[in-house]
C-alpha positions in Angstrom: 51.8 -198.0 191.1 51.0 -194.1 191.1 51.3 -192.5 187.9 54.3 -191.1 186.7 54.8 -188.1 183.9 57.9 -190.2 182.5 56.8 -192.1 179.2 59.2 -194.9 179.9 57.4 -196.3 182.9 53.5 -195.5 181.5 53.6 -199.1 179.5 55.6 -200.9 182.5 53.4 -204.3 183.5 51.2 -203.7 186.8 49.6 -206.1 188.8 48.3 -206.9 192.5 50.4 -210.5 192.4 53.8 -209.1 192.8 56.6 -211.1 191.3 54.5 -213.6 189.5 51.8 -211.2 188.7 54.8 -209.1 186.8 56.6 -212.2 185.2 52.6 -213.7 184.0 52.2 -209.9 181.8 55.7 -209.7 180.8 55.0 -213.3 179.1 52.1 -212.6 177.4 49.9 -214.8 180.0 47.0 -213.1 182.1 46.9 -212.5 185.3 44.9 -213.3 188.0 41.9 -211.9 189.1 42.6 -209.2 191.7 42.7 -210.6 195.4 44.1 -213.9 194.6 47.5 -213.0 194.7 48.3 -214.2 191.1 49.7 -217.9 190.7 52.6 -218.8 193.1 55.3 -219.8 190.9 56.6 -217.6 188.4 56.9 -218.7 184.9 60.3 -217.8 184.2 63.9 -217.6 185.9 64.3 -213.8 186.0 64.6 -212.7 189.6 63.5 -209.8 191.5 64.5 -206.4 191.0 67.3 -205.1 193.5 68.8 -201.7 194.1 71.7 -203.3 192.7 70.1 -203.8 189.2 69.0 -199.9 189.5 72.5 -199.0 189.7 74.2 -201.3 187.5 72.0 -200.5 184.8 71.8 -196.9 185.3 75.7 -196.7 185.6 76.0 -198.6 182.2 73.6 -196.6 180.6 75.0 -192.8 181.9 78.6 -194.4 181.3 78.0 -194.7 177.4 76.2 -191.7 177.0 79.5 -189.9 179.0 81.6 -191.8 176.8 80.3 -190.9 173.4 79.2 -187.2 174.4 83.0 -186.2 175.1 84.3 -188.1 172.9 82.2 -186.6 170.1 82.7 -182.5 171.6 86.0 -183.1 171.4 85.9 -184.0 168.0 83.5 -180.7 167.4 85.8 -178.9 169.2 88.9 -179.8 167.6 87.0 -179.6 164.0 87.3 -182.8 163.4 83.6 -182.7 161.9 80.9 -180.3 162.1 78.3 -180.4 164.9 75.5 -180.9 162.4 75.6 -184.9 161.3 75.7 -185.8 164.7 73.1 -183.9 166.4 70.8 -184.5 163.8 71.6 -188.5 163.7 71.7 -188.6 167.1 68.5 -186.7 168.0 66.5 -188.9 165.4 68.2 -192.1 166.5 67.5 -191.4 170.3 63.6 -190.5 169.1 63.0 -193.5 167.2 64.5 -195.6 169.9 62.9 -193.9 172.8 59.6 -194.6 171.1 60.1 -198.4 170.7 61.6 -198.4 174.0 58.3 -196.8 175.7 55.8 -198.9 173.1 57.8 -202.4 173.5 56.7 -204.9 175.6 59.5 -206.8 177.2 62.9 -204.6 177.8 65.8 -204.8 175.7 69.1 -203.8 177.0 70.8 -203.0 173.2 67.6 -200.7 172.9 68.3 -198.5 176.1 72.2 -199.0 175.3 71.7 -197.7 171.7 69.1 -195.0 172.9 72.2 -193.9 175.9 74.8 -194.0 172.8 72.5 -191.8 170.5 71.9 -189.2 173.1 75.5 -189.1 173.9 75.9 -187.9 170.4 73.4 -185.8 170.7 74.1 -184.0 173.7 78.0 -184.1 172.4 77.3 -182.1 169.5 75.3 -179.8 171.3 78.2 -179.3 174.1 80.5 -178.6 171.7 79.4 -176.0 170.1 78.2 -174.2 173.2 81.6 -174.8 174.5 83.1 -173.0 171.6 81.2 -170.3 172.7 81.6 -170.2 176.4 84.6 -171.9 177.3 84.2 -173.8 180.4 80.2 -173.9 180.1 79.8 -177.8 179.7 81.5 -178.7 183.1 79.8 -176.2 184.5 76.0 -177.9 183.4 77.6 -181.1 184.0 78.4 -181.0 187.5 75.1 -178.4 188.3 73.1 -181.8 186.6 74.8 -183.9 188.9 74.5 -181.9 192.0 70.5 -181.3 190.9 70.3 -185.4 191.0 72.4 -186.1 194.3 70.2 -183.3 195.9 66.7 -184.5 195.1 67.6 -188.5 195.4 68.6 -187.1 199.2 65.1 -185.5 199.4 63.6 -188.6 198.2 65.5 -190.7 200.5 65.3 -188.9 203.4 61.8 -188.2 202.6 61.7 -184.3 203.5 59.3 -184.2 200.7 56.9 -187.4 199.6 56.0 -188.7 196.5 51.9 -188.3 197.9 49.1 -188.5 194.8 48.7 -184.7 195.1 51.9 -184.2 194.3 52.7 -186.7 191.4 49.3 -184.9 189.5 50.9 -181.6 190.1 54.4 -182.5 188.5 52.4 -184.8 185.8 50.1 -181.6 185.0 53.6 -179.1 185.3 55.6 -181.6 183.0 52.7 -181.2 180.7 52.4 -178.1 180.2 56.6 -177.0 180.0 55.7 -180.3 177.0 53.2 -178.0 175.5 54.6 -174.6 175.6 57.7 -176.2 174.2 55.7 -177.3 171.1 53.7 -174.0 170.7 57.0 -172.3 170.8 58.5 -174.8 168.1 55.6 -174.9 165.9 55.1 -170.6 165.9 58.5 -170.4 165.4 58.4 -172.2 162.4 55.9 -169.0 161.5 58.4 -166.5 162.4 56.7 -166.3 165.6 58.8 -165.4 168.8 57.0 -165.8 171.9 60.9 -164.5 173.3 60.5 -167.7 175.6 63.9 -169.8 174.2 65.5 -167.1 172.9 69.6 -167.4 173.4 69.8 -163.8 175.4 69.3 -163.3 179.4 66.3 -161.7 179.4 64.2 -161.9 182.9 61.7 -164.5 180.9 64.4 -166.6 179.2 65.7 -166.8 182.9 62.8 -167.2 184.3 61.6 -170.1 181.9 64.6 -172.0 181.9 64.8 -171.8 185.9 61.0 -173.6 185.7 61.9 -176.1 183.5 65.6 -176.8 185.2 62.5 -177.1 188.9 60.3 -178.9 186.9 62.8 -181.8 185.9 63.7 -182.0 189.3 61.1 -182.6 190.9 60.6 -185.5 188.2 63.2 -187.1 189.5 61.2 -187.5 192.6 58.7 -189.6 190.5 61.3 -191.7 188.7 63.1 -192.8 192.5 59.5 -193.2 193.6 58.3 -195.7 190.4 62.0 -197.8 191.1 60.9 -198.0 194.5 58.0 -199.6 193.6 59.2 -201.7 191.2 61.4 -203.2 193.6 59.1 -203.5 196.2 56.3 -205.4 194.7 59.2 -208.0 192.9 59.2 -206.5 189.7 61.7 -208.9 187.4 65.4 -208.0 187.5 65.8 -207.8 183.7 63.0 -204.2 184.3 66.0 -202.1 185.8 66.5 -201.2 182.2 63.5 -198.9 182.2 64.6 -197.5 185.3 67.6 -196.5 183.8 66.3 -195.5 180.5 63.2 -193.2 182.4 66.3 -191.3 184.9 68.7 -191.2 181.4 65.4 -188.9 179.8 65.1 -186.9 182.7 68.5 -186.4 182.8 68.9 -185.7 179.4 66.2 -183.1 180.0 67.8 -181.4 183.2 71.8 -181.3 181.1 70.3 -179.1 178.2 68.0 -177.0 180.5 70.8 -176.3 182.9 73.3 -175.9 179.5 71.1 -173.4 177.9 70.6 -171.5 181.1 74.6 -171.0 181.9 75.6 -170.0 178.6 73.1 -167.4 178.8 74.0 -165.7 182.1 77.6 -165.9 180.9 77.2 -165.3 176.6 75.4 -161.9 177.9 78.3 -160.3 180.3 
């Protein structure tokens, strides 16, 4: 498989024997040499991956994360409780799960379901309070998130622009560096530093920053379709379409807050 700059397919079993070569890591067994195709029969039940499995998953895990996020803005909204508790429980909660998610071996569907419900609180809180301000601002980054993903899974699919090696280290190295800048910006911050990067008003490099990042998680998306499409091709176990839907829930987490951030703004600054 190519490389990918989303951590939730990095630790994802690989092998030259397809199905069985997949089902022989995700057991703990060793696989084949190279060139022998791994053994012929796989040593559990759990079928191939399917587009189906992609969808399901994803739909369960965007569902919840829907769910919980509007149910918890509304309750910010109507002051029902203060945005705090639940941004700060549900951004630690998402982090620690997201880690064992990545660093776990075999997938766990109450893992990505808990990670989905924590970021819905998360991203609840968050919307809330940013709705308070703008009024109308969350549908707004919702459906520009959505229209984001339709557009680049029809790029993908009608292959106007491929997934080649050149580009994958281009959006790896680009992902890397909005990672870093990120973290400088955090940790000078901290100093009393403003670099004038994330700052809340429209300035040409606040626009200009959040437009990159808003391209940049794009055009991940373009890896994540490309590392399902894999999966499913070389017969990658069924029970795998939870990564798939954990790795497009990150990036789409990602994309909601860049694309949040960015409208409120253009429209907190008229």
């Amino acid at each position: 498989m190519r490389s990918t700059s989303n951590p939730a397919f990095r630790n994802l079993p690989v092998g030259s024997g397809g199905y069985a070569g997949f089902q022989q890591q995700a057991q703990g067994y060793p696989q084949a040499a190279p060139g022998y195709g791994g053994y012929q029969q796989p040593v559990s039940d759990d079928r191939p991956m399917t587009v189906d499995d992609v969808v399901t998953k994803t739909a369960m895990t965007l569902g919840l994360a829907l769910v919980v996020g509007i149910i918890t803005a509304v309750a910010v909204l109507g002051e029902v409780i203060s945005p705090y508790p639940p941004m700060i429980i549900g951004l630690i909660v998402g982090l620690v799960l997201s880690l064992v998610i990545i660093f776990k071996k075999l997938p766990s569907p109450a893992l990505v379901l808990g990670y989905s419900a924590a970021e819905g609180l998360f991203l609840g809180a968050i919307t809330g309070v940013f709705e308070y301000l703008v009024p109308g601002v969350a549908l707004q980054a919702i459906l520009g998130t959505a229209l984001v993903f339709g557009a680049m899974l029809v790029v993908y699919k009608t292959g106007a622009v491929k997934v080649t090696p050149r580009l994958t280290k281009w959006i790896i190295g680009a992902t890397a560096a909005a990672a870093g800048l990120m973290l400088i910006n955090l940790v000078l911050s901290l100093f009393g530093v403003d670099m004038g990067i994330r700052g809340e008003t429209a300035t040409p490099l606040t626009i200009g920053i959040s437009l990159l990042f808003i391209g940049i998680a794009a055009f991940n998306f373009l890896l994540d379709f490309d590392m399902a499409d894999q999966m499913i091709r070389t017969g990658t176990p069924s029970k795998f379409a939870w990564y798939v839907a954990f790795g497009l829930m990150t990036t789409l987490v990602w994309l909601y807050l860049e694309m949040l951030r960015l409208l409120y703004m253009l429209q907190s600054s008229d």
